[in-house]
Structures are given as structure tokens and as C-alpha cells.
C-alpha positions as CSV (number, residue, x, y, z in Angstrom):
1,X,160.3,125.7,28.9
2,X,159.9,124.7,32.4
3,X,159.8,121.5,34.1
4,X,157.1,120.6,36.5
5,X,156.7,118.0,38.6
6,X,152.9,115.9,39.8
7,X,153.8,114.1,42.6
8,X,150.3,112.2,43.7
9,X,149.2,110.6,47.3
10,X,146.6,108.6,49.0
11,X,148.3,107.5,52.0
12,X,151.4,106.7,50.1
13,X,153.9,109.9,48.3
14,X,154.4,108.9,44.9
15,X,156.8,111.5,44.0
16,X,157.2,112.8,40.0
17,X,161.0,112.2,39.6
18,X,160.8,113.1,35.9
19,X,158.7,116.1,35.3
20,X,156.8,117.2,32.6
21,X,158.3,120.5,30.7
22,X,154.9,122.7,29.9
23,X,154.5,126.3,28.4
24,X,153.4,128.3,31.7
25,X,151.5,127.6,35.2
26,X,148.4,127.4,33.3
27,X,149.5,124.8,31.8
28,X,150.6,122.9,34.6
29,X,147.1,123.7,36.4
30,X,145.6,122.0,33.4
31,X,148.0,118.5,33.7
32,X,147.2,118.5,37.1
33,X,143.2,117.5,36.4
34,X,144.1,115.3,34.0
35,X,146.5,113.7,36.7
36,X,143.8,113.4,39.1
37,X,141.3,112.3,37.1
38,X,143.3,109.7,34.9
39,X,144.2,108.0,38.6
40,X,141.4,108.6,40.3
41,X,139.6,106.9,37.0
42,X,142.1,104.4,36.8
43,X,142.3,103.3,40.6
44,X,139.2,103.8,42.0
45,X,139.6,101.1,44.7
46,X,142.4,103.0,46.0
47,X,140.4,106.2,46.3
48,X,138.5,104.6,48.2
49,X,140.4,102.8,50.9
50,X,142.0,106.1,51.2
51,X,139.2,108.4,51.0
52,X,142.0,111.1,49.8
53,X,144.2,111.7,47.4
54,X,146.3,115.4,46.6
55,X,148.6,116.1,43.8
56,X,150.5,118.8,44.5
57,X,152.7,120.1,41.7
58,X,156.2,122.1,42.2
59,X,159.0,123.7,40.2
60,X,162.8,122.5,39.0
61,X,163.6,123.9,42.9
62,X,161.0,121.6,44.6
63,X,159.1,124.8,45.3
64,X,155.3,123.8,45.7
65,X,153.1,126.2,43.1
66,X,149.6,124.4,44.2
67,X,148.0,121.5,45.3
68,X,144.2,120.0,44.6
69,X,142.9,117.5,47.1
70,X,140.2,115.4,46.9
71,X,138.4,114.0,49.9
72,X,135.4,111.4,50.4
73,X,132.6,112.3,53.3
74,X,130.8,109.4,54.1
């Protein structure tokens, strides 16, 4: 099964050292909103002073697959 990795930032890289091993890229897309939202739930504040915050997921080779970013207007 393969190994991806959700590294999150707002400012600050918070890189995934550890991975999570997941069936197929669909998978992985699907972990990647609950990333977001679970943080973006959990920290708001940071959000916030930020006004940003991407998690961008890659492979075992540190190959990036996708990214989703989240940006504040206003």
C-alpha cells in the first residue's frame, strides 16, 4: 500500500515525517480535507494571523501529487 505524506503551512512548513499508507490517490485526496479541515477547525487563530494555509501531499519519493490552499480576502 502506499505511503503518503500531508505536510501542512501557514507561514511555517510543518512537514509529515511519518506518512500515512492509503489504498490509492483518491484516497489520499480524501485525507487531505480532513487534514485541512481538522487544523483549520482546530486552530482557527492561526488561520487567521496567516490568512493562508496549503497542504500539499507527496509520494515515498517526495514527489508532490497535489496541493489545496486556502486563502482569506479581507
Amino acid at each position: 500500500m502506499p505511503r503518503y505524506f500531508f505536510h501542512t503551512e501557514d507561514g511555517r512548513r510543518f512537514p509529515d515525517r511519518e506518512g500515512t499508507e492509503l489504498p490509492d490517490l483518491e484516497a489520499a485526496k480524501a485525507s487531505a480535507l480532513v487534514v485541512l479541515s481538522e487544523v483549520l477547525r482546530d486552530n482557527p487563530d492561526e488561520f487567521w494571523a496567516h490568512e493562508r494555509f496549503e497542504v500539499t501531499v507527496t509520494d515515498e519519493a517526495n514527489q508532490k501529487l497535489f496541493s489545496i490552499n486556502m486563502f482569506a480576502d479581507g
